[in-house]
LUMRO-60058 format. One line per 8 residues: number of its first residue (from 0); their letters; for each residue x, y negated, z of N, C-alpha, C. Coordinates in steps of 0.001 Angstrom, whole numbers. Each point is the difference from the previous one (the first is absolute). Layout:
LUMRO-60058
NUM = a = X,Y,Z,X,Y,Z,X,Y,Z | ...
***
This chain:
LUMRO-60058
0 = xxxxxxxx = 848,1199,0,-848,-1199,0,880,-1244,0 | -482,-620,-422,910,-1647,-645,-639,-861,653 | 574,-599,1042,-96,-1174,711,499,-1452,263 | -641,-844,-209,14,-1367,-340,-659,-1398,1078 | 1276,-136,590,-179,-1407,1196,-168,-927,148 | -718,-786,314,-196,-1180,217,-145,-630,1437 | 745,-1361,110,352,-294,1218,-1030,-1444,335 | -973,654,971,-1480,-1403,-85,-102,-403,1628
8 = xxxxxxxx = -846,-1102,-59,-704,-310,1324,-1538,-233,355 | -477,250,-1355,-1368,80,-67,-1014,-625,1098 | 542,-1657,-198,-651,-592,1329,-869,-1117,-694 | -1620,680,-78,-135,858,-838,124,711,-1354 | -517,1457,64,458,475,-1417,-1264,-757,-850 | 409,-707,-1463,-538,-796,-666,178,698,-845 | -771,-833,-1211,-510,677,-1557,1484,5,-586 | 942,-880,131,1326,-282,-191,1046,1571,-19
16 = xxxxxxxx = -386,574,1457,419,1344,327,-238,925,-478 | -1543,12,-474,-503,802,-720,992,174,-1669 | 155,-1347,-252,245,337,-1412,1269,682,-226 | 958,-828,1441,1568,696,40,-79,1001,-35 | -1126,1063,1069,207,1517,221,-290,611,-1624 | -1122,-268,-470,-218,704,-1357,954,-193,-1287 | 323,-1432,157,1577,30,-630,1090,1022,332 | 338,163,866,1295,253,690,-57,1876,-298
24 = xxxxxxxx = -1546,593,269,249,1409,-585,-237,21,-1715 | 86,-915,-607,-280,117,-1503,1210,-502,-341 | 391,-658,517,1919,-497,-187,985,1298,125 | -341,463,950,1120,1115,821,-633,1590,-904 | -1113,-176,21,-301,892,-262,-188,1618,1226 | 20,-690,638,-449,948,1574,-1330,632,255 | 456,932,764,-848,652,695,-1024,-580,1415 | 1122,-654,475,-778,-656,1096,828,-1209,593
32 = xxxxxxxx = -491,-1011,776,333,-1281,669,365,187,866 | 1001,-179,789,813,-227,1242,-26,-1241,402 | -601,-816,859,-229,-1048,617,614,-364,1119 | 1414,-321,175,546,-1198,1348,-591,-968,448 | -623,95,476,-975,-1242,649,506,-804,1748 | 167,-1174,-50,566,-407,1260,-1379,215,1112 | 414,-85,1394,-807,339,513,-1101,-1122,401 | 30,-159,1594,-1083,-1114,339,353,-1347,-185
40 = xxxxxxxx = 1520,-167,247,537,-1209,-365,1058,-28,-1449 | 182,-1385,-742,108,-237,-1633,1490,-503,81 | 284,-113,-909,1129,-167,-480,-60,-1773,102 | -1154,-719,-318,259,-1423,238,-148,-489,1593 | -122,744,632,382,-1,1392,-1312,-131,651 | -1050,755,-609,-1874,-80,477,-875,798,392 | -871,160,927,-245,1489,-183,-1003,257,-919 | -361,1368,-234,-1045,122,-1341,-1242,-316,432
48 = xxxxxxxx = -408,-244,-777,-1736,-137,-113,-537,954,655 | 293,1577,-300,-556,770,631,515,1212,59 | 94,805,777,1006,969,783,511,1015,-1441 | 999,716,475,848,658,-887,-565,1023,-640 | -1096,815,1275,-943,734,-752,-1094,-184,-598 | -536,-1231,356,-830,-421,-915,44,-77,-1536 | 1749,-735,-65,427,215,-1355,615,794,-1057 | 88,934,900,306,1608,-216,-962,759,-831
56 = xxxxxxxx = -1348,-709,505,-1111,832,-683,-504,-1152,-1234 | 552,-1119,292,-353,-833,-1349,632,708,-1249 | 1542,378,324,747,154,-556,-306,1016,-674 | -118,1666,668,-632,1157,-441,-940,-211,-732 | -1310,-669,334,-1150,-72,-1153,231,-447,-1256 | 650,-1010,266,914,-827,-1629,785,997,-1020 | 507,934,1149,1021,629,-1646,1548,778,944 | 50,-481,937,1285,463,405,-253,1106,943
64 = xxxxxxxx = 834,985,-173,135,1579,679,331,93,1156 | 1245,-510,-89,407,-59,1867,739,-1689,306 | -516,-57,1150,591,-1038,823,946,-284,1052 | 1090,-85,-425,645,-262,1869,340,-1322,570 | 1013,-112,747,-197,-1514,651,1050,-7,-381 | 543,-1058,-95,1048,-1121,303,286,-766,1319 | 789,753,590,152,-488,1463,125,-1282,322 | -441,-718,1017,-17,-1278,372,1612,-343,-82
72 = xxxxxxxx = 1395,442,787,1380,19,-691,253,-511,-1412 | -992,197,-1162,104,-59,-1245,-1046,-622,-535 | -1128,132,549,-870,-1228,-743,-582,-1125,281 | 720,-428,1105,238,-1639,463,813,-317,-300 | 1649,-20,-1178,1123,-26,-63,-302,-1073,-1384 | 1520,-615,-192,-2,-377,-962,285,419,-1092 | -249,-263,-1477,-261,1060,-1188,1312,739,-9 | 1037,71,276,1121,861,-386,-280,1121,807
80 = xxxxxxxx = -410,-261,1681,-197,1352,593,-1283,319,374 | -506,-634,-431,-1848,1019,-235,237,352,-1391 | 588,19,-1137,148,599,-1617,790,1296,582 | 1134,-186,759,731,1022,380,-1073,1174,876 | -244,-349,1248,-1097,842,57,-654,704,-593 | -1013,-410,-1021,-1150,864,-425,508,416,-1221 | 1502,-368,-355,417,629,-1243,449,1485,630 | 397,-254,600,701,1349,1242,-1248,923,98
88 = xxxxxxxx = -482,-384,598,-1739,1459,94,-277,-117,-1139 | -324,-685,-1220,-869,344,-1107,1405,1321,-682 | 1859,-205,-117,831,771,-264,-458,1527,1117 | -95,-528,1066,-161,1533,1197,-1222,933,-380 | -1091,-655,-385,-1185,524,-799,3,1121,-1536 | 1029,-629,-278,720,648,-1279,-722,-470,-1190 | -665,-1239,155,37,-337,-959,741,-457,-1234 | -768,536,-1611,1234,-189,-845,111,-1218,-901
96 = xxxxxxxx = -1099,-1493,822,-150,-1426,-541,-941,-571,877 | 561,-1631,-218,-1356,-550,660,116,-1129,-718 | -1253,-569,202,-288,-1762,-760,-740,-261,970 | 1042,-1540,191,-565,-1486,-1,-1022,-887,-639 | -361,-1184,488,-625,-608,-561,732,-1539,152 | 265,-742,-1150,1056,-895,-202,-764,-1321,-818 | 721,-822,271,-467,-1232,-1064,714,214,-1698 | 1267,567,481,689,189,-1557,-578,1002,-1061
104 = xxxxxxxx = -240,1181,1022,-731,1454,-596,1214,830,-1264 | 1031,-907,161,1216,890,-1103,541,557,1060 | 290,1780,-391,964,240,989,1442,345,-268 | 396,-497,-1371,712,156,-658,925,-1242,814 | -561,-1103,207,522,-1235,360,327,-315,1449 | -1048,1183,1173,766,259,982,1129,735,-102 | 163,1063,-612,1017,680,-128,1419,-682,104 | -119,-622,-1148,1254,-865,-399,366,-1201,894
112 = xxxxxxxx = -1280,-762,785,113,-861,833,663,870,1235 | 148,1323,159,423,376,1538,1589,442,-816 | -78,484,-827,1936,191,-747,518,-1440,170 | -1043,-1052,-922,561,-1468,7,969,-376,1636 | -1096,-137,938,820,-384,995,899,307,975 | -39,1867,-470,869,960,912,1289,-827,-874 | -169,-212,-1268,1394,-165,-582,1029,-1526,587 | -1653,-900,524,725,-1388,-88,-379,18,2053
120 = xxxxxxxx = -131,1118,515,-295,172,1426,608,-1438,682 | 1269,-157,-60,1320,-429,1159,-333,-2222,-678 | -652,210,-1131,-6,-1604,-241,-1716,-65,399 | -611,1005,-269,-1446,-381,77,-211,-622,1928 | 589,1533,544,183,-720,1566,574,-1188,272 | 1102,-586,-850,636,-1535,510,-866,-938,-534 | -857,420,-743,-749,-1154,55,-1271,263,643 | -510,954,855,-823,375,612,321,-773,1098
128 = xxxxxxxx = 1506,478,818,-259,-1095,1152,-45,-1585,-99 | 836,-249,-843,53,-1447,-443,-1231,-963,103 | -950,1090,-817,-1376,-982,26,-427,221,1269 | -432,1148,1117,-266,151,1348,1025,-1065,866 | 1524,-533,-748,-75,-1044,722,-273,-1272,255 | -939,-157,-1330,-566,-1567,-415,-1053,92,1227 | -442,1456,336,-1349,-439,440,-1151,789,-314 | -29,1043,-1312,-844,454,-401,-391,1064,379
136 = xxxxxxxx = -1359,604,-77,-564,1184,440,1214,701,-836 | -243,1546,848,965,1207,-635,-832,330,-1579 | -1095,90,136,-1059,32,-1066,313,-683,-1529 | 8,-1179,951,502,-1050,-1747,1469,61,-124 | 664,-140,1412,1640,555,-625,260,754,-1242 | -543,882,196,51,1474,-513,-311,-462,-1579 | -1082,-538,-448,-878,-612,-1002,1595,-896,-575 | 125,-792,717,695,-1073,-322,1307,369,-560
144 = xxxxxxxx = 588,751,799,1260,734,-122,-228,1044,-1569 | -750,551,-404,-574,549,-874,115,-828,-1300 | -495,-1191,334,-170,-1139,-1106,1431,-107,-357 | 826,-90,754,1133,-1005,109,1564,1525,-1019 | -463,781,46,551,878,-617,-127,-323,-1663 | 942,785,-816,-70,-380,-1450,-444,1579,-325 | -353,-437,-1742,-575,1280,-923,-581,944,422 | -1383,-1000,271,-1075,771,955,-1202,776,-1317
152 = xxxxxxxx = 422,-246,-1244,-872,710,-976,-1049,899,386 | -1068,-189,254,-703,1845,18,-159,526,1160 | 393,-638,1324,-126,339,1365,-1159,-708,739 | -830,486,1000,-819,48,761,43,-1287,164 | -1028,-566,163,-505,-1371,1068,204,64,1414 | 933,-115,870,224,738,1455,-641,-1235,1134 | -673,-1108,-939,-427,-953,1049,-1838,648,422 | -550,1186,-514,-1243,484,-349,88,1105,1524
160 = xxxxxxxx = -753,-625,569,-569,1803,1127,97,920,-654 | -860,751,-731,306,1600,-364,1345,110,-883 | 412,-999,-708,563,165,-809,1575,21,967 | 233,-585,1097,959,411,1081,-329,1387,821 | -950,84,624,141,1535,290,-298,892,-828 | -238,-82,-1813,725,1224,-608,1334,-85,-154 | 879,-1401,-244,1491,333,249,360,773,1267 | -799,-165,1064,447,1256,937,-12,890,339
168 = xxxxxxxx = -1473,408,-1035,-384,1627,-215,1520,650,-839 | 15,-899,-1172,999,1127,-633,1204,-268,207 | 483,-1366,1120,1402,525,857,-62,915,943 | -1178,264,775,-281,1131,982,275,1199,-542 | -829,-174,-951,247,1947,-517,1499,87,-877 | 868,-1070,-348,1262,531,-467,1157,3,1526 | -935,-445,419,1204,-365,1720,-150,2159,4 | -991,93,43,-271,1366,1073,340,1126,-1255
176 = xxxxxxxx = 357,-430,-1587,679,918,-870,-1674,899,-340 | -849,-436,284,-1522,704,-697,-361,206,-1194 | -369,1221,-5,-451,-11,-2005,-846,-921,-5 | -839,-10,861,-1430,-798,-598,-156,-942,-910 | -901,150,-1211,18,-668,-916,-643,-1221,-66 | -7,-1085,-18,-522,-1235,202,-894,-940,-1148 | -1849,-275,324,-230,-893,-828,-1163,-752,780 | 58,-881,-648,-306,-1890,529,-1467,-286,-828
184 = xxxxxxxx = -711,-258,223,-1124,-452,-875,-726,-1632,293 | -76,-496,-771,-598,-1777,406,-598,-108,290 | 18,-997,1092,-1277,-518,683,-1045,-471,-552 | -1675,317,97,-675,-147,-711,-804,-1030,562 | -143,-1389,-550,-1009,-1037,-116,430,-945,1637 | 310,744,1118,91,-709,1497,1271,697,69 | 781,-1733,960,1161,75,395,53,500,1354 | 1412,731,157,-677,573,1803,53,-1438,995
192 = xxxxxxxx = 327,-1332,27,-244,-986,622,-1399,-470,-515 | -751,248,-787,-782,-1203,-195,-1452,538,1040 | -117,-1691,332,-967,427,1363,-1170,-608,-969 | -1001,36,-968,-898,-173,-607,-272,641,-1164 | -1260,485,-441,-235,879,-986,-261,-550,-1324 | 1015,762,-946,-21,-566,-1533,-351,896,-701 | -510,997,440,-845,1333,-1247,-831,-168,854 | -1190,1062,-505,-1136,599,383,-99,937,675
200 = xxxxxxxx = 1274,719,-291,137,1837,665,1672,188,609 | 582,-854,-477,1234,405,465,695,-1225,1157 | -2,132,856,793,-953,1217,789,531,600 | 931,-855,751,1448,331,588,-823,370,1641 | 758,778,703,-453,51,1475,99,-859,888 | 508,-966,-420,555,-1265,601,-2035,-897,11 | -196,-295,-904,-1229,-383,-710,-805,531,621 | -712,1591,183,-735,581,704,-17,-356,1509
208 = xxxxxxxx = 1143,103,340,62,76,1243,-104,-1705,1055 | 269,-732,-1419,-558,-1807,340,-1454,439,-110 | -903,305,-909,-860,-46,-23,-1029,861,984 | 534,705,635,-968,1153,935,293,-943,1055 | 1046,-913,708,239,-1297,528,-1117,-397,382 | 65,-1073,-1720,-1027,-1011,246,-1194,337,520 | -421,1215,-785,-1409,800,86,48,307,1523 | 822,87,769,-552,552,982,-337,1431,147
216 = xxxxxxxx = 976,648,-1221,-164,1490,-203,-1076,335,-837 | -621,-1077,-642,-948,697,-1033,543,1106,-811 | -162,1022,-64,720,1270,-1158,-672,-318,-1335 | -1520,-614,-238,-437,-399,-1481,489,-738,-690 | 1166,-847,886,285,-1181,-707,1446,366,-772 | 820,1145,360,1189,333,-911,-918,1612,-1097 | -1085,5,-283,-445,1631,133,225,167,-1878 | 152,-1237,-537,748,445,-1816,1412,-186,165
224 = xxxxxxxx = 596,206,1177,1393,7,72,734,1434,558 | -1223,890,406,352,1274,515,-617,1088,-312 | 804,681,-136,-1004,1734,-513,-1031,418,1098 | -1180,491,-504,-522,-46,1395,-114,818,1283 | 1283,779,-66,579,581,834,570,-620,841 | 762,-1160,-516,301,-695,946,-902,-813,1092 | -1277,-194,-727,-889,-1284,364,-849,1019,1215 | 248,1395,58,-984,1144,794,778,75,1087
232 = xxxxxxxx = 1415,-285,-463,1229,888,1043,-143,-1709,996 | 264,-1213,-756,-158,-1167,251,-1031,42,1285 | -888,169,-252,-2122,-220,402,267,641,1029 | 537,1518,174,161,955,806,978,-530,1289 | 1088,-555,-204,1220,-601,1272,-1171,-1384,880 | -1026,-807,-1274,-60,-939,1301,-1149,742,589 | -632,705,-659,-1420,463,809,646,1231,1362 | 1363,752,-79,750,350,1278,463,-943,735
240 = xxxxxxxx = 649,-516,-447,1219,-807,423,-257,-1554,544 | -669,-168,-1008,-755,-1670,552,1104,-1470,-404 | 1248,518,-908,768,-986,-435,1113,629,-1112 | 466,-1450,-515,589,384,-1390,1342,-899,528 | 844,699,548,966,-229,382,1201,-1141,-245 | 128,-1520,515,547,-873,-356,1194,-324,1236 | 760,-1341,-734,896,-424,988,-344,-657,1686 | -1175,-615,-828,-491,-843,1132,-302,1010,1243
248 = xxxxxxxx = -885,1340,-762,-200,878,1256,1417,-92,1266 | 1211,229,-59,636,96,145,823,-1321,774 | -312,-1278,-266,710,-725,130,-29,-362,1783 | -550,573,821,37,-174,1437,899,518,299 | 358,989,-582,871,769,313,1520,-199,-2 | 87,-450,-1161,896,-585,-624,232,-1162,908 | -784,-812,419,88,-1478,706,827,525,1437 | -847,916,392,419,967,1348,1379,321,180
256 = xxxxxxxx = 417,1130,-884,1241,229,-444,1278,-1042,112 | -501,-766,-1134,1390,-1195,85,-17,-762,1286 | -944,-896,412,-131,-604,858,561,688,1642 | -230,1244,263,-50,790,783,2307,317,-124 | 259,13,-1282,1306,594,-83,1109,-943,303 | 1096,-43,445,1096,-1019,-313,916,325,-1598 | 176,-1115,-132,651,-304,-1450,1415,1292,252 | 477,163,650,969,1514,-234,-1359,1135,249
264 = xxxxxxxx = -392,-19,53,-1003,1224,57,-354,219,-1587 | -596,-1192,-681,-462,-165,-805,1194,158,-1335 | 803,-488,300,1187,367,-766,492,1440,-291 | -519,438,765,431,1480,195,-967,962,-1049 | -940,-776,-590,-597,139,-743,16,57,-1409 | -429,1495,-1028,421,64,-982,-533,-1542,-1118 | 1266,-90,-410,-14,-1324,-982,265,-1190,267 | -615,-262,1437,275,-1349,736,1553,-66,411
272 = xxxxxxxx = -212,-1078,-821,1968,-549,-262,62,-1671,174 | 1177,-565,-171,492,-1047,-2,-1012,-875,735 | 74,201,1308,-1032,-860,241,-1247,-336,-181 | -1108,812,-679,-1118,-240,-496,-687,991,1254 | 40,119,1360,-1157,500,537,-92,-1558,1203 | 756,-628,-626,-237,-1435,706,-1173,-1040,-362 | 267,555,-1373,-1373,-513,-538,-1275,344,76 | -61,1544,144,-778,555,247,-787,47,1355
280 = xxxxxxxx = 1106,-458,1080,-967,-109,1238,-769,-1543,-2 | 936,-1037,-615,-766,-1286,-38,-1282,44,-1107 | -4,789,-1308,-1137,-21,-429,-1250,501,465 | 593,1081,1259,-1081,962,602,-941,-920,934 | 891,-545,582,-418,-906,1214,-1230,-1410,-521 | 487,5,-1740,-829,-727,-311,-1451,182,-976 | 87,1260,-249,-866,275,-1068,-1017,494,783 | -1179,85,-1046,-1592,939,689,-160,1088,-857
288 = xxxxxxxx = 569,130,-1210,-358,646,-941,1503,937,-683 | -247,1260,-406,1067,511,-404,531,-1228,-1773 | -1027,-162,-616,203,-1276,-1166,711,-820,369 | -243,-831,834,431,-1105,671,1247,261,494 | 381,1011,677,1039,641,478,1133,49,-1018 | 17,778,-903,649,287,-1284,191,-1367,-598 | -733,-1116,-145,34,-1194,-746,1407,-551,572 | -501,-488,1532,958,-359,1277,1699,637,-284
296 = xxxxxxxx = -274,1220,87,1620,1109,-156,255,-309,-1720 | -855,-348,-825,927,389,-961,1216,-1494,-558 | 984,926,-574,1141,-858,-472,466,271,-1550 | 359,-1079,-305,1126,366,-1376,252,1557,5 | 1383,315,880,404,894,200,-246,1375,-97 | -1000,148,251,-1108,1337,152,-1230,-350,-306 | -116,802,-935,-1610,285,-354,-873,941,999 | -1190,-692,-647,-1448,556,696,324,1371,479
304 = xxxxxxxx = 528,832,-1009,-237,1435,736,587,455,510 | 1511,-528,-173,861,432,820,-191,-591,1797 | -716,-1185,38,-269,-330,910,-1039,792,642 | -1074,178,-676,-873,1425,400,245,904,414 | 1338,753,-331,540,873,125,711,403,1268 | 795,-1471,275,421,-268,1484,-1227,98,1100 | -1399,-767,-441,-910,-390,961,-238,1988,82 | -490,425,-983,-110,1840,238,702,195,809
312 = xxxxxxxx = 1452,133,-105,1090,882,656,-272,-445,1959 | -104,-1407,-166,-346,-564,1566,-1577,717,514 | -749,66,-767,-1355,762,260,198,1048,654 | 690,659,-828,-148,1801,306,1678,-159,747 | 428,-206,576,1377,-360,776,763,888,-336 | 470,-401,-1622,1200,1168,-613,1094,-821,-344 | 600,279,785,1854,-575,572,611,896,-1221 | 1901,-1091,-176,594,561,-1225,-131,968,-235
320 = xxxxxxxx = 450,948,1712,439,1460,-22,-489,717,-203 | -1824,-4,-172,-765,885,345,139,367,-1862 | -92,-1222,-839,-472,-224,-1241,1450,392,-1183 | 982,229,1212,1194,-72,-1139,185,1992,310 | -268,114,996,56,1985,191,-105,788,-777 | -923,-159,-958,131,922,-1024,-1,-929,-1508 | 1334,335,-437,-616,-463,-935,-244,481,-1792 | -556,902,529,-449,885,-1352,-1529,660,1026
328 = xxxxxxxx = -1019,313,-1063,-834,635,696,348,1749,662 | -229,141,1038,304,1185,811,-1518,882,-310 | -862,-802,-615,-971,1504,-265,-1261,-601,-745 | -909,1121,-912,-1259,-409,-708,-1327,64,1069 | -476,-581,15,-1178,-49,721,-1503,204,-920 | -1037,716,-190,-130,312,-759,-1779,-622,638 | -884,-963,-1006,-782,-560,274,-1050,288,-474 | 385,1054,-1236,-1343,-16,-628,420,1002,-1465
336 = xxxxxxxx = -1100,1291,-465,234,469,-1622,-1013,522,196 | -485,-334,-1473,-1110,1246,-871,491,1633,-313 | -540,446,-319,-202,1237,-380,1347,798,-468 | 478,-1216,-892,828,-178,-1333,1302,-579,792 | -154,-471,607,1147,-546,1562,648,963,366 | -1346,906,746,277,1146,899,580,1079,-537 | -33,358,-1560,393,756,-296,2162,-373,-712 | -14,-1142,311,1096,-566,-584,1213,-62,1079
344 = xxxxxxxx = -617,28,1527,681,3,1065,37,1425,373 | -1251,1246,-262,505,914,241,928,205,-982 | 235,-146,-1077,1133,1205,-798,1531,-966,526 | -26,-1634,29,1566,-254,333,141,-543,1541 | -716,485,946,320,-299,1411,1135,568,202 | 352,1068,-396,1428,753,786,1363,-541,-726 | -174,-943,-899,403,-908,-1142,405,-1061,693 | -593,-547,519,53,-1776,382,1413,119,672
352 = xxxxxxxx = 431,-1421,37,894,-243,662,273,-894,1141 | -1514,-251,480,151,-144,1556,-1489,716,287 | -172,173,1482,-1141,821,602,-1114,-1023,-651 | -1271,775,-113,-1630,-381,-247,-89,-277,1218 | -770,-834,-26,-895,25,1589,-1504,-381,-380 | -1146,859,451,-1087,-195,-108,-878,-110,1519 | 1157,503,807,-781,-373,1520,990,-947,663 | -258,-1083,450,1348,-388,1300,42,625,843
360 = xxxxxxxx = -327,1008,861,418,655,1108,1383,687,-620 | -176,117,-1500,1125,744,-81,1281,-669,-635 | -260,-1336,440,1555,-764,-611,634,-30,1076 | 1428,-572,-365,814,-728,1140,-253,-1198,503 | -1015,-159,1723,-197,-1255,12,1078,-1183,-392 | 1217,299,96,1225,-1355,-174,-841,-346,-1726 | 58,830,-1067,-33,-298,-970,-1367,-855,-381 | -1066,302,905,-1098,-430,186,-460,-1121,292
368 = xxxxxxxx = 1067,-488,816,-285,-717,1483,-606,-1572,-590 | 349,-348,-1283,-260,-1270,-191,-1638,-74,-791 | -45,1286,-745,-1336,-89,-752,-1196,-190,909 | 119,1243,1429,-952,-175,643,-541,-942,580 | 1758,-1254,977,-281,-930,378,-1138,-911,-1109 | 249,-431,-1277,-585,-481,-550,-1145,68,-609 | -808,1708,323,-1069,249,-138,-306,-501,1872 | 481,64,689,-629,-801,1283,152,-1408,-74
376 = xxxxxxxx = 356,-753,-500,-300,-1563,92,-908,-253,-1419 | -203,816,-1069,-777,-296,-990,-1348,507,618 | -157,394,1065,-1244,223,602,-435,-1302,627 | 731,-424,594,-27,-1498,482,-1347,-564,-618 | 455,90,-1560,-873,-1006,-509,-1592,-291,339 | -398,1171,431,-1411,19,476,226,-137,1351 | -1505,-1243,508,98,99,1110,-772,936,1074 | -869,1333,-934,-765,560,964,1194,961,33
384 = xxxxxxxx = -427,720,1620,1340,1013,294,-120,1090,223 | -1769,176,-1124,-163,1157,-193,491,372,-1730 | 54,-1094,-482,700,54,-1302,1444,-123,60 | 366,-688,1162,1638,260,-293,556,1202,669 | -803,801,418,245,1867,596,-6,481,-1412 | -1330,-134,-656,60,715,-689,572,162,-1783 | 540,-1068,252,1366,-121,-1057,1560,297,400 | -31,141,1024,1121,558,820,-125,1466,124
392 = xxxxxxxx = -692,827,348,-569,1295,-31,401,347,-647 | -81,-253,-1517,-581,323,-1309,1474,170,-725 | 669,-651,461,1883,506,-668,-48,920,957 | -144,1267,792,615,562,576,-1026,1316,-299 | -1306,-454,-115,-1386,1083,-393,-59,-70,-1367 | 128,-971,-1089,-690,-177,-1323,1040,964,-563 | -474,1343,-656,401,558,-741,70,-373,-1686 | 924,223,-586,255,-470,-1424,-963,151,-934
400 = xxxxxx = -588,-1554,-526,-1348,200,-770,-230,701,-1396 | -489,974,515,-136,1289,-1336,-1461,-268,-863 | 95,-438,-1478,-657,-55,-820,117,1078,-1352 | -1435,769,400,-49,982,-1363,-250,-510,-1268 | 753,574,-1237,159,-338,-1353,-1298,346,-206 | -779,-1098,-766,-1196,-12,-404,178,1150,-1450
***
């Protein structure tokens, strides 16, 4: 069986997702979808809309076979080591390709863009720090430093979101020496930033997730933007759950936290550097609102998400050490397969090259230790505490969501 990866966050899974998945097995030509999916908390430093298994089963109904996580270690990180991550399990899976979804959609042109700069590595970095010492985010450094290079013919746009973490998909998988074969397909009609809708059917999650906002959680009001699996799986979390999971939920906490810590405490904290948890206690002290908050903290220097990212790491109180321990994933966690899944893990389980895990009783808590914490403060978000039991429960009881092939 021929298996084909894709590395998502499905917050939520949109018509957008839909089209990648049905692309991606008509590209590859596969048997079935392998899905890395980050867990409760995102890579832009947020938590999801709605829990991991929730989107587990978005995911399954849409098209994809099996699901695992992307450990919080790896999918709060910045794009070089969350690409590294889930390139690592989608290789341990044995899969023999995966596609992205990119603004460029050539993957001919990542290719050459990751030879391009292995070749010009040692000048691309001197001017990497150079611009970080004008002042600039690492983000636009990077962009800038890019620009500032010659006989760029035919290479990637690297100032583009997807179009930077596919340069790190296919430095990931040549770092780790992987067959896996690699392809990219274009983004269709919505940019993954744009927070307003310019099709009819296709929007970025960014967009949805402003708009279930404004609404106040209306689900009718994104419902030509989602398969309606999603809009059931959607309907289904608030009529349990009673919320669609945001920053603000969160931001007492957060206020708590800093305010509560001393600036070496806080330092001690993954990301928080050069002085910036100084800022962070004076913005705390002054804000009401996690918005307001973020407005207050932000600088030149660092962008929005990386600043997000810090405010996460202070949330869930994950210090350098805890976050630098492993740093390759130590195991698959296994969230979710159809029929067609199940039969793909029985024939190469004795195959893989790190342990399955489909129960936590049976991991190594050390290896554990950070996912769970963060399924306990993503409970937070609700304030009944009969809902935040029973999202806590539920990583330790919720067995891996099994969907039969229609």
């Amino acid at each position: 069986m021929k298996a084909a990866g894709v590395i998502v966050e499905y917050n939520p899974f949109h018509n957008g997702h839909l089209h990648h998945l049905t692309e991606t097995r008509k590209m590859t030509n596969a048997d079935l979808i392998i899905a890395v999916m980050s867990g409760n908390f995102l890579q832009r430093g947020e938590p999801a809309i709605v829990s991991k298994w929730s989107r587990t089963k978005m995911a399954l109904n849409a098209g994809a076979d099996i699901v695992v996580e992307l450990p919080y270690a790896f999918a709060t990180q910045h794009a070089e080591i969350f690409a590294s991550g889930a390139v690592t399990l989608l290789d341990a899976l044995k899969c023999s390709a995966f596609c992205f979804g990119s603004e460029s959609g050539d993957i001919a042109a990542f290719e050459e863009t990751v030879r391009y700069l292995h070749r010009h590595e040692e000048k691309y970095n001197a001017f990497v720090q150079e611009y970080i010492k004008l002042g600039m985010s690492y983000p636009s450094a990077l962009s800038k430093a890019f620009q500032s290079l010659d006989d760029k013919q035919d290479l990637v746009n690297l100032s583009l979101p997807n179009n930077i973490l596919g340069y790190h998909y296919i430095q990931a998988r040549n770092s780790i020496a992987s067959g896996m074969k690699a392809y990219t397909l274009g983004r269709k009609n919505a940019n993954y930033h744009d927070e307003g809708f310019t099709d009819e059917t296709i929007a970025s999650a960014t967009s949805i997730r402003k708009e279930l906002g404004k609404k106040k959680g209306n689900i009718k009001s994104v419902r030509s933007f989602i398969p309606p699996s999603t809009f059931e799986e959607l309907e289904a979390y608030q009529d349990t759950y009673g919320v669609f999971h945001d920053w603000e939920h969160y931001f007492p906490l957060l206020k708590y936290k800093i305010l509560s810590s001393s600036p070496e405490q806080l330092s001690g904290i993954y990301e928080i550097e050069e002085g910036i948890e100084n800022r962070f206690k004076s913005a705390a002290y002054s804000s009401s609102s996690f918005q307001e908050f973020m407005v207050t903290v932000k600088t030149k220097r660092y962008t929005w998400t990386r600043l997000q990212r810090m405010a996460l790491h202070i949330l869930t109180n994950t210090t350098k050490k805890e976050m630098n321990k492993h740093p390759s994933p130590q195991y698959i966690r296994l969230l979710g397969m159809t029929d067609t899944g199940r039969d793909y893990l029985n024939l190469h389980k004795k195959e893989l090259s790190l342990p399955l895990i489909s129960k936590l009783s049976s991991a190594d808590p050390d290896d554990i230790y950070l996912d769970v914490k963060a399924v306990d403060i993503y409970a937070l978000g609700s304030k009944n505490p009969d809902i935040q039991r029973k999202l806590i429960e539920q990583e330790f009881k919720q067995p891996p969501v099994y969907l039969k092939n229609e």
